[in-house]
N, C-alpha and C positions, 0 to 999 in steps of 0.2 A: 424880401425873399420868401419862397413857400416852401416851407418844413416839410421834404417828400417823409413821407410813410413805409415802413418796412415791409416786404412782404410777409407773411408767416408761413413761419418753418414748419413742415407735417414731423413729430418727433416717430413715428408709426414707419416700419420695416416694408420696405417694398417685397414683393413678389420676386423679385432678381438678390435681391438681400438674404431672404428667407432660404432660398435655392442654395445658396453660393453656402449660407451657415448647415445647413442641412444635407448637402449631397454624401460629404465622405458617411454621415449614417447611414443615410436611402441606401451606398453604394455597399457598405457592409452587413446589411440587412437583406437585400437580395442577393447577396453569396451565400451567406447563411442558408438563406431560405433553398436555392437552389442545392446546395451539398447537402442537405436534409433531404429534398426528395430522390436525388440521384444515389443515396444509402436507402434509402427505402424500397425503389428501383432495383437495385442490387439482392437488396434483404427481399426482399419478393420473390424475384427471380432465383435465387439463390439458396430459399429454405426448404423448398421440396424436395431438390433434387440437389447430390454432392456426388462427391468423387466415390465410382464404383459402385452407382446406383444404375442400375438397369434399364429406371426410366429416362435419363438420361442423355441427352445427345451432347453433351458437351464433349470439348476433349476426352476428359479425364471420367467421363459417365461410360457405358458400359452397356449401352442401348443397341447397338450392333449386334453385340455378342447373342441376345436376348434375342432379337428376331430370328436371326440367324437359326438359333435354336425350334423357335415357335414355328418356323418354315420345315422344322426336322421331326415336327411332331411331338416336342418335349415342352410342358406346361412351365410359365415361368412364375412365380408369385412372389413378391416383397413380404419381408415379418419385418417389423420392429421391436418385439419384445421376445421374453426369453419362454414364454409358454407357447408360444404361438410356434417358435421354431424347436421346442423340445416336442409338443404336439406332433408336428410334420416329420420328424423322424418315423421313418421305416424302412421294408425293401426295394418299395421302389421309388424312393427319396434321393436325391442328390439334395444335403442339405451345404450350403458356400458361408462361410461364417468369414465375412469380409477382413474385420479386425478382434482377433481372438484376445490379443496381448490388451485392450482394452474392458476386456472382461474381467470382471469381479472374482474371488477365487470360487468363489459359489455359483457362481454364473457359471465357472466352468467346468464344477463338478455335476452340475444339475444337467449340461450339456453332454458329459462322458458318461454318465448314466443314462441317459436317453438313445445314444449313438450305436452306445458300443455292442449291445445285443443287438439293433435294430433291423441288422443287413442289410442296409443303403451304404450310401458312400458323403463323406465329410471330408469336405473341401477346407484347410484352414491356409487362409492368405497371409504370407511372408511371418508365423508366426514366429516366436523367440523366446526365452525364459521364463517371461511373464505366463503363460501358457501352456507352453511344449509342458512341464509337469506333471499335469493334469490331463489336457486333451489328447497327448503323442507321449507316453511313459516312455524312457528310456532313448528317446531322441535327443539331440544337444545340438546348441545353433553352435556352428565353427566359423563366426565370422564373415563379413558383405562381400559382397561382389560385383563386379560392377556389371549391370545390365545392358547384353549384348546380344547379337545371333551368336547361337552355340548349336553343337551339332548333337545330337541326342547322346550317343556314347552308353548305349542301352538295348535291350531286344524286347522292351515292350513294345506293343503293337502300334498303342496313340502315339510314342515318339517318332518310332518308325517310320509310320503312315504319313506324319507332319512333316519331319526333318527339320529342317535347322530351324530356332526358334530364339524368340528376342525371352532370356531367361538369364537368371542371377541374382541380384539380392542379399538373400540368405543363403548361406550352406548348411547342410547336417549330416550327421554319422549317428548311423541306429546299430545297434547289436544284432538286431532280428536280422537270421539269415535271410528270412523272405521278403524282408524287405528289397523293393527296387526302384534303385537310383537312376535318374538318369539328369542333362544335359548338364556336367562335371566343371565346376571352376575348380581348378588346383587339386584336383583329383576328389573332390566330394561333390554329391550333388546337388543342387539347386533344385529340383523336382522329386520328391521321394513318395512312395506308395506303402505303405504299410496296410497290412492284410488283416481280415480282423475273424473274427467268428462268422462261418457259413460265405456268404458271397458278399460281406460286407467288408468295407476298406476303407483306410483314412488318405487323403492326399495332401502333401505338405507344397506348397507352391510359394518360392522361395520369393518375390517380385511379381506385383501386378499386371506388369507393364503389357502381356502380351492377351490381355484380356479388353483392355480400355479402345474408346474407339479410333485414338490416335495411331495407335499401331495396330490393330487388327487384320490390318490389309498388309502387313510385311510379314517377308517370310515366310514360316507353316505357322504363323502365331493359330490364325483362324482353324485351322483343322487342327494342331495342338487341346484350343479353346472345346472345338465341337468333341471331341475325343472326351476329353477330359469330363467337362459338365452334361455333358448327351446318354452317360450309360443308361438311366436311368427315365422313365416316362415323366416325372416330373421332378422340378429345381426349384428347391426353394433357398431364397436370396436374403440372407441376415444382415442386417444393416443395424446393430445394437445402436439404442437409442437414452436420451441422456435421461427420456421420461419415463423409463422403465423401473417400475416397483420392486423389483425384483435386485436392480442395483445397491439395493441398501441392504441386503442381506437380512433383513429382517433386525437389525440393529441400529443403535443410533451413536455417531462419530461427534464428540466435537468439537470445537472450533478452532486446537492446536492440530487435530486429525488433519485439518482440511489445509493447513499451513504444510509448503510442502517445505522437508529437511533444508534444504539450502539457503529458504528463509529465514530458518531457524538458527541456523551458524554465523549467518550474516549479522543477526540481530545481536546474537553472543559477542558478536567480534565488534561491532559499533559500541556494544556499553562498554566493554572492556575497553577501546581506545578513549572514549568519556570519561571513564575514570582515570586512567594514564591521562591525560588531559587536563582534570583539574587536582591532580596530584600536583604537576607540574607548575599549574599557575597557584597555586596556594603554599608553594614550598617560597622558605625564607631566603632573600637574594645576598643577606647580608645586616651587618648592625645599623641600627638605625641612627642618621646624623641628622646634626641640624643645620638649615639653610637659614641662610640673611633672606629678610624678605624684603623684595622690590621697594615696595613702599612702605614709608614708615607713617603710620596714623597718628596724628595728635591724640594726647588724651581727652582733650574737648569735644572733638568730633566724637570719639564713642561716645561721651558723656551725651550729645545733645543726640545721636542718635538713639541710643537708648531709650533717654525720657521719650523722641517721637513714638518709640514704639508700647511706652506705657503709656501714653496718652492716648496712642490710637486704641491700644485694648482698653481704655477706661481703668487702668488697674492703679487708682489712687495707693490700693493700699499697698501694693508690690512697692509702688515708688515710696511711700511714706515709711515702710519699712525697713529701705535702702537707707536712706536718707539718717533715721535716726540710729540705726546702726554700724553705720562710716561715722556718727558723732560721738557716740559713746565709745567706738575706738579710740578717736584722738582722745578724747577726754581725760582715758583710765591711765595713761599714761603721766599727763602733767596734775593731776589729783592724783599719784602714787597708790591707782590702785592697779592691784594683776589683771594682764589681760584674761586670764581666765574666770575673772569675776567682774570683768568689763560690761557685761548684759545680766547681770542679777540686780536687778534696782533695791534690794536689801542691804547691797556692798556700795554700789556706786552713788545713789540718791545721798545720805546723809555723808559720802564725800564731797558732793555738789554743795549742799545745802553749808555746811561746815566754811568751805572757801569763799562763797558769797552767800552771805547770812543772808544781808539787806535788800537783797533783791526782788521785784514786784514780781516774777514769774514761778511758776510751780517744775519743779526740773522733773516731779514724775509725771506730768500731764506733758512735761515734750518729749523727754526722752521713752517713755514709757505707755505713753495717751493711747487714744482710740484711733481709727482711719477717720481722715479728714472727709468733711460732708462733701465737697466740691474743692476744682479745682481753687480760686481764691483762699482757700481754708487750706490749702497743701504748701501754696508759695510763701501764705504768712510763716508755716511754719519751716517750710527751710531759710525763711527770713530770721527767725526766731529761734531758732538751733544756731547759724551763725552769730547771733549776737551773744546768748549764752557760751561760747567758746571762747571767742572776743575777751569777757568779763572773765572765764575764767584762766586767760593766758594775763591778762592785764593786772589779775587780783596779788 
């Protein structure tokens, strides 16, 4: 008979192997890769222009409004910093400070110095507390509203002319009789003008909404919008910016500054429940008893586990120490000496020597000797400790 021959086996990963162990990463590496660029996408698309930026044609941008304008003859210009738009204050300035209440309190008094003599007009969107103190003295937000068509409820001219307008928001109540309210949630207004020195005015506009290009086209928003930001031959457009030098007030904040209060209570109240916590688990449950244990261990098993573990450290003389020190207990006992003088070889040796006179061993080289050179030289002598007991139980 002919001894067939095996084929040989390739031990090497196919091409369909390699695939099959590899796809789910390929497959989670191209997601990756894809939701990396479609953020980038975004963040591209998305860093020049925001909400109630003029260049803007988004919903929420504000580009509309701006041509609108530019078609009426009124110059439009973006600032992002706080010089550029205290600069652009004058008379014939519409200066629009998009979000006031994000302004610094120096940001807004650098702003009510620039304005307030200026006799232009200062447009501040939906401001509230954080602001109204400084830019609109003596105004007070009274609470939202919800934005809707409202009917002016006014005898200014731009309400007038508008009529009904998508307005609300904010509310407020100013003391100044010359101030003029108009399109009224719950009897206060949403749109307020306050008058200032010569032919300069502030304007408080409660809600964006009737500015942006989503809604520009309803109701009088658009002639409201033109009314309002048109008096003036040019608009400049504040869009404060997070890179302005000017935000830091000329001081430096730090690092609990930047922590905002809520973090800060939260953190308080976690350590506090942490220590409630290991109060808890470190408090005494009760007196301590004793359990039977499961298994009972010979005493030979610890014995022979032990020596493995002086064996394995090498520790001749730990074990040589043991050893002659368990002898000379028993010993001090049946040679009537005290245990307490049971390891003084001054007391115990000439009671050894005494009960076995004749004996060929030296009792302070066992009980008292050096560490044994090697192991042979360790078992002689717990050979040799037992038989000195031996003689001295026998004697």
């Amino acid at each position: 008979m002919t001894a067939t021959t095996a084929a040989p086996t390739s031990t090497s990963a196919t091409a369909r192997q390699v695939w099959t162990r590899t796809r789910g990463l390929v497959l989670a590496l191209v997601i990756l890769i894809a939701a990396g660029l479609a953020i980038a996408a975004l963040h591209t698309t998305n860093s020049q222009h925001g909400g109630l930026d003029p260049r803007s044609a988004d919903q929420d941008g504000t580009r509309a409004v701006a041509q609108l304008l530019t078609s009426q003859g009124v110059s439009t210009r973006v600032v992002t910093t706080l010089d550029e738009a205290t600069a652009a204050a004058g008379p014939d300035t519409t200066l629009l400070i998009t979000v006031p209440d994000l302004l610094t309190e120096g940001q807004q008094r650098q702003l009510r110095a620039a304005t307030a003599e200026s006799g232009g007009r200062t447009i501040l969107i939906a401001p509230t507390a954080p602001s109204l103190g400084v830019l609109a003295p003596g105004v007070q937000p009274e609470g939202p509203a919800s934005v809707k068509p409202r009917d002016p409820g006014c005898t200014q001219p731009a309400a007038t002319k508008a009529g009904r307008a998508n307005t609300g928001g904010v509310r407020y109540s100013a003391p100044d009789e010359r101030s003029d309210g108009c399109y009224p949630a719950a009897g206060l207004p949403t749109v307020l003008r306050i008058p200032g020195p010569g032919q300069g005015d502030t304007v408080l506009l409660g809600a964006p909404d009737l500015l942006v290009n989503h809604h520009l086209d309803e109701e009088g928003n658009a002639s409201l919008a033109l009314h309002l930001l048109g008096t003036r031959p040019h608009l400049v457009w504040y869009l404060p910016s997070l890179g302005d030098a000017s935000a830091t007030d000329g001081g430096t904040r730090s690092f609990f500054d930047l922590i905002p209060s809520g973090w800060l209570w939260a953190t308080l109240q976690l350590a506090l429940a942490a220590a409630l916590a290991a109060i808890w688990r470190a408090r005494r449950v009760g007196p301590l008893v004793t359990e039977r244990l499961p298994v009972a261990v010979r005493a030979s098993e610890a014995t022979e586990g032990r020596a493995r573990l002086y064996r394995k450290a090498n520790a001749r003389d730990r074990a040589a120490q043991t050893l002659r020190s368990a002898s000379r207990t028993r010993l001090a006992p049946l040679l009537g000496v005290a245990a307490s003088a049971a390891h003084s070889p001054d007391v115990l040796i000439p009671a050894v020597s005494a009960r076995i006179p004749a004996t060929g061993r030296d009792p302070l080289s066992l009980l008292f000797g050096p560490t044994p050179a090697d192991d042979a030289a360790l078992v002689r002598l717990a050979d040799e400790l037992d038989a000195l007991e031996r003689e001295v139980r026998t004697s």
